[in-house]
PLY file of the C-alpha trace (Angstrom):
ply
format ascii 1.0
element vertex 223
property float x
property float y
property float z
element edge 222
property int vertex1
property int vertex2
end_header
-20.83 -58.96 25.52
-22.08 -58.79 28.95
-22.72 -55.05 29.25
-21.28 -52.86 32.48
-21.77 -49.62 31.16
-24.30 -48.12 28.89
-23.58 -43.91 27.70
-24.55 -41.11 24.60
-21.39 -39.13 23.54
-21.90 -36.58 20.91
-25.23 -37.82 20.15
-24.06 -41.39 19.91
-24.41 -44.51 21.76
-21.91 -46.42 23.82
-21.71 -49.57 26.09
-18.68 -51.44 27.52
-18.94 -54.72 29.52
-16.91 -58.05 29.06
-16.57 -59.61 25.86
-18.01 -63.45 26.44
-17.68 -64.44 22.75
-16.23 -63.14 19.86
-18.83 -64.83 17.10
-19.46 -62.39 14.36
-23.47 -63.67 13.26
-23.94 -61.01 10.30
-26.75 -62.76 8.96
-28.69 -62.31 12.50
-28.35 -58.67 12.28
-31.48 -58.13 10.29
-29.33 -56.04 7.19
-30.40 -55.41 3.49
-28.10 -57.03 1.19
-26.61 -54.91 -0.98
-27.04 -55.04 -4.33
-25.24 -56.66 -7.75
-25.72 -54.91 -10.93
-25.04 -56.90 -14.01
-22.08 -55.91 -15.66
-22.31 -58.50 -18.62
-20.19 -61.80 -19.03
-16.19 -62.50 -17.90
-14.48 -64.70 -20.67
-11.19 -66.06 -19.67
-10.59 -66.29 -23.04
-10.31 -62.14 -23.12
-7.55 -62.60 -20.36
-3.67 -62.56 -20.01
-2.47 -65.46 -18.59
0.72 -64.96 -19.72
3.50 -65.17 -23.05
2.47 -67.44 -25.76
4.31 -70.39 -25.05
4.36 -70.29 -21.38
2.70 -73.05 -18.98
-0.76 -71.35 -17.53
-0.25 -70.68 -14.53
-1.69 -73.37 -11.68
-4.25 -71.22 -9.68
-5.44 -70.31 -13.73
-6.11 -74.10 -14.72
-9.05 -74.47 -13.00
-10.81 -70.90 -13.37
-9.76 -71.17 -17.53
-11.90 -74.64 -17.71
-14.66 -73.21 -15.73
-15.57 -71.16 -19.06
-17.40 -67.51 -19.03
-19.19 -66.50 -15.99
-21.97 -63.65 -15.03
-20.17 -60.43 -14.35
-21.27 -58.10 -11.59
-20.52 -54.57 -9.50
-21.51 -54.17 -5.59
-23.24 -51.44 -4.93
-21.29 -49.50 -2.74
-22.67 -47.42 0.44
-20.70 -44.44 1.88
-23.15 -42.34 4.26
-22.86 -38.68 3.84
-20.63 -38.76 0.77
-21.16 -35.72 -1.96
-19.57 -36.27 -5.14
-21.08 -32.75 -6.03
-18.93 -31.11 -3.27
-15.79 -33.69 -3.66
-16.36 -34.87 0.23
-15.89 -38.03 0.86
-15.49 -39.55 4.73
-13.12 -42.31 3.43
-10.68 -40.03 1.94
-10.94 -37.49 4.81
-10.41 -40.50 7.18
-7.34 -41.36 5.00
-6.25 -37.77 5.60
-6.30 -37.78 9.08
-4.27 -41.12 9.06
-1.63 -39.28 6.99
-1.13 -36.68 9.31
-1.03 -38.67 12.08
-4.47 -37.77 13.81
-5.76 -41.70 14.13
-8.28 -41.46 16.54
-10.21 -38.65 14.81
-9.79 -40.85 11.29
-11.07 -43.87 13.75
-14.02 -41.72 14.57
-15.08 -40.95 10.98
-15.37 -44.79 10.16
-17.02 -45.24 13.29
-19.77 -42.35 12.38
-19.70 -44.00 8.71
-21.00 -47.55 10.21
-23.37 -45.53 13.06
-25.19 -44.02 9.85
-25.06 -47.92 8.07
-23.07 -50.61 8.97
-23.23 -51.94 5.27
-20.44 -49.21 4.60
-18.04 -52.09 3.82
-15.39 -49.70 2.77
-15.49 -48.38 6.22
-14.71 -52.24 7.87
-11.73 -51.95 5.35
-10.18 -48.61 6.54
-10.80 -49.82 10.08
-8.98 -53.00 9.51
-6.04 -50.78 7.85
-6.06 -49.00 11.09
-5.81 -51.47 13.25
-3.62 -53.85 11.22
0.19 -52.99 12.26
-1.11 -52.28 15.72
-3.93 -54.57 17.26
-3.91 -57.51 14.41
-6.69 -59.56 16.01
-9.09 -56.06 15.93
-8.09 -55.44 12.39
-9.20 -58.90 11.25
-12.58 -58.69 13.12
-12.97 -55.42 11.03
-12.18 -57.19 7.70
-13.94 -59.93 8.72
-17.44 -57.78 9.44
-16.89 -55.94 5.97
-16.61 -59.73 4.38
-19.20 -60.99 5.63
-21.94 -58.26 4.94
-20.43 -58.62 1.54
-21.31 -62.36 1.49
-25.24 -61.86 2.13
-25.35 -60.33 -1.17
-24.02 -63.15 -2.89
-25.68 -66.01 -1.61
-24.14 -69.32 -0.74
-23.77 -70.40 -4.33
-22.74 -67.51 -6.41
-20.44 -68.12 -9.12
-19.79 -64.59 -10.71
-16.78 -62.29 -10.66
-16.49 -59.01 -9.48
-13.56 -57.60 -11.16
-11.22 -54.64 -9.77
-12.34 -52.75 -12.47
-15.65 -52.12 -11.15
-14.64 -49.51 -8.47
-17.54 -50.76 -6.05
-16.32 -53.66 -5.59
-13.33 -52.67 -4.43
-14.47 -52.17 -0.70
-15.68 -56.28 -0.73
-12.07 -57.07 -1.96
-10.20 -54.87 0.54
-11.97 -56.86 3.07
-10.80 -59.98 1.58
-7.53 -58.81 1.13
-7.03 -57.83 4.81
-8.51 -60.64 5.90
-6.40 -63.03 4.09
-3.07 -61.37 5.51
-4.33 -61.14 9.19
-4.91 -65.35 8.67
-1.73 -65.43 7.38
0.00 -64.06 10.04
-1.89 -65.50 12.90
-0.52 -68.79 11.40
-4.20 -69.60 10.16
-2.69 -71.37 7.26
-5.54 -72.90 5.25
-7.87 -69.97 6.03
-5.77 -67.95 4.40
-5.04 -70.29 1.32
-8.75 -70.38 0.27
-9.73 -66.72 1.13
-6.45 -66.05 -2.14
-7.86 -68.61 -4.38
-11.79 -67.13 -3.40
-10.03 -63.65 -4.55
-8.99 -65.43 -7.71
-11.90 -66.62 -8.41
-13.96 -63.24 -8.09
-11.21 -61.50 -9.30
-9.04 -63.20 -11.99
-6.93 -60.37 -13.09
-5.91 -59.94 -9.66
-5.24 -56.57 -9.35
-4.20 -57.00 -5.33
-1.64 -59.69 -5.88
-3.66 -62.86 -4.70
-1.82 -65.11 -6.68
1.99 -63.89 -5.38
0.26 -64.46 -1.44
-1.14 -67.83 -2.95
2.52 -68.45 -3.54
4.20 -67.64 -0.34
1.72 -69.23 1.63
1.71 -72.80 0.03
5.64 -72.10 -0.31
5.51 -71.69 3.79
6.96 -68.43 3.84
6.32 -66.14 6.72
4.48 -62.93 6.12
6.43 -59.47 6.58
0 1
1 2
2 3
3 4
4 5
5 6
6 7
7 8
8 9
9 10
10 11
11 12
12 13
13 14
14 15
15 16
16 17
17 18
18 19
19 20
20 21
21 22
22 23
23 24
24 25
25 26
26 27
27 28
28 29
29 30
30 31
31 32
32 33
33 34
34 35
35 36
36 37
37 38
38 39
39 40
40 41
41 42
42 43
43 44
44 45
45 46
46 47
47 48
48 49
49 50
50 51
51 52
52 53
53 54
54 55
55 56
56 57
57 58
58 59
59 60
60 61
61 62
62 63
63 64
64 65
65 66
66 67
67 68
68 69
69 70
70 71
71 72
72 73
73 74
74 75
75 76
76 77
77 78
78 79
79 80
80 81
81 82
82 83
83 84
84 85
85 86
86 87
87 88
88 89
89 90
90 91
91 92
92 93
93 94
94 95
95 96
96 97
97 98
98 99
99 100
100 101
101 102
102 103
103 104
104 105
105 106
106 107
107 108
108 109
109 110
110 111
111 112
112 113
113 114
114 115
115 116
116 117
117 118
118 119
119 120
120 121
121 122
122 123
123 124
124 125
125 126
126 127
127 128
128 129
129 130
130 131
131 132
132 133
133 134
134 135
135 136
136 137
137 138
138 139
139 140
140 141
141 142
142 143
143 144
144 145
145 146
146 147
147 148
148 149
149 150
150 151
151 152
152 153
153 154
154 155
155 156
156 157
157 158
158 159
159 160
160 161
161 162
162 163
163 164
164 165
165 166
166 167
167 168
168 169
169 170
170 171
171 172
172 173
173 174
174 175
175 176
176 177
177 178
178 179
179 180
180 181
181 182
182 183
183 184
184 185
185 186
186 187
187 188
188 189
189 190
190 191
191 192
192 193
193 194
194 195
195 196
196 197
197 198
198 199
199 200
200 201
201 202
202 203
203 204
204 205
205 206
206 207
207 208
208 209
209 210
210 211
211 212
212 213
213 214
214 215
215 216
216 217
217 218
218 219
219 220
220 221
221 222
């Protein structure tokens, strides 16, 4: 961005300018990765793939002969959270949505990522907000929340991080969103690997990977 404008609203920083490129460079941000916590070993062999009898399915081949793998959980970071006090700035940002008040639930994820911008659940709920409305926004957000997600895992990790583990759910919402804005921005293959990458992490694909796997190799067009 070549900056205009530079301001302090409410105790917080703004600048506007024109945007000159649109390259998201996570890694040159300086951030801690956040952590993995060992949560044992995943065993396909402890998995439903489906009635005795019936063909595996095709995404499953390759994942089943790939054998047990390192299980882990994200750590999850949600500034000003109290579990103590049942207050949570996600849910009261989902609130505000509900009701119809979306530039006040805007502000709470914006106030989430001023405190730490490795609040990936906040890039999520961003994304969410921005989805139906300004799709290119909403997969910048998803995209950010990805790739913060990505410096904890290193170029060659090989691990799941199963649904079941509720921090990892942020990560996966990120993926999730991102996936659909690809698909429907006609980024085809993008969007073909970031479902299988979910599969991979995620085998018991809680989100539905493998039905968007589907559709896209099937070329249907995305709702």
């Amino acid at each position: 961005m070549q900056p205009r404008k530079q301001w302090n609203y409410a105790r917080h920083p703004y600048l506007s300018g024109e945007i000159e490129s649109r390259i998201i460079d996570v890694p040159g941000l300086g951030l801690k990765p956040l952590q993995l916590y060992d949560r044992g070993t995943w065993d396909p062999a402890n998995e439903y793939w489906g009635e005795e009898g019936e063909p595996v399915p095709e995404w499953a081949v390759p994942i089943i002969a790939r054998g047990p793998r390192p299980e882990f959980e994200m750590e999850q970071v949600i500034p000003g959270a109290d579990p103590e006090e049942l207050d949570d700035p996600i849910i009261r940002s989902n609130d505000l949505k509900a009701v119809g008040n979306i530039a006040e639930a805007y502000d709470v994820l914006l106030e989430l990522l001023a405190a730490d911008l490795r609040c990936l659940d906040a890039h999520a709920h961003l994304g969410n907000l921005a989805y139906d409305r300004h799709l290119e926004e909403g997969l910048r957000h998803y995209e950010i929340g990805m790739r913060i997600g990505e410096l904890s895992l290193g170029e060659n990790f090989d691990g799941t991080l199963r649904w079941g583990w509720i921090d990892n759910r942020p990560y996966l919402r990120c993926l999730h969103g991102y996936g659909l804005c690809l698909w429907r921005l006609n980024r085809i293959a993008e969007a073909e690997h970031v479902f299988q990458h979910m599969l991979w992490l995620n085998p018991s694909d809680n989100q539905g990977a493998r039905f968007l796997l589907e559709d896209v190799k099937s070329g249907k067009s995305p709702e």
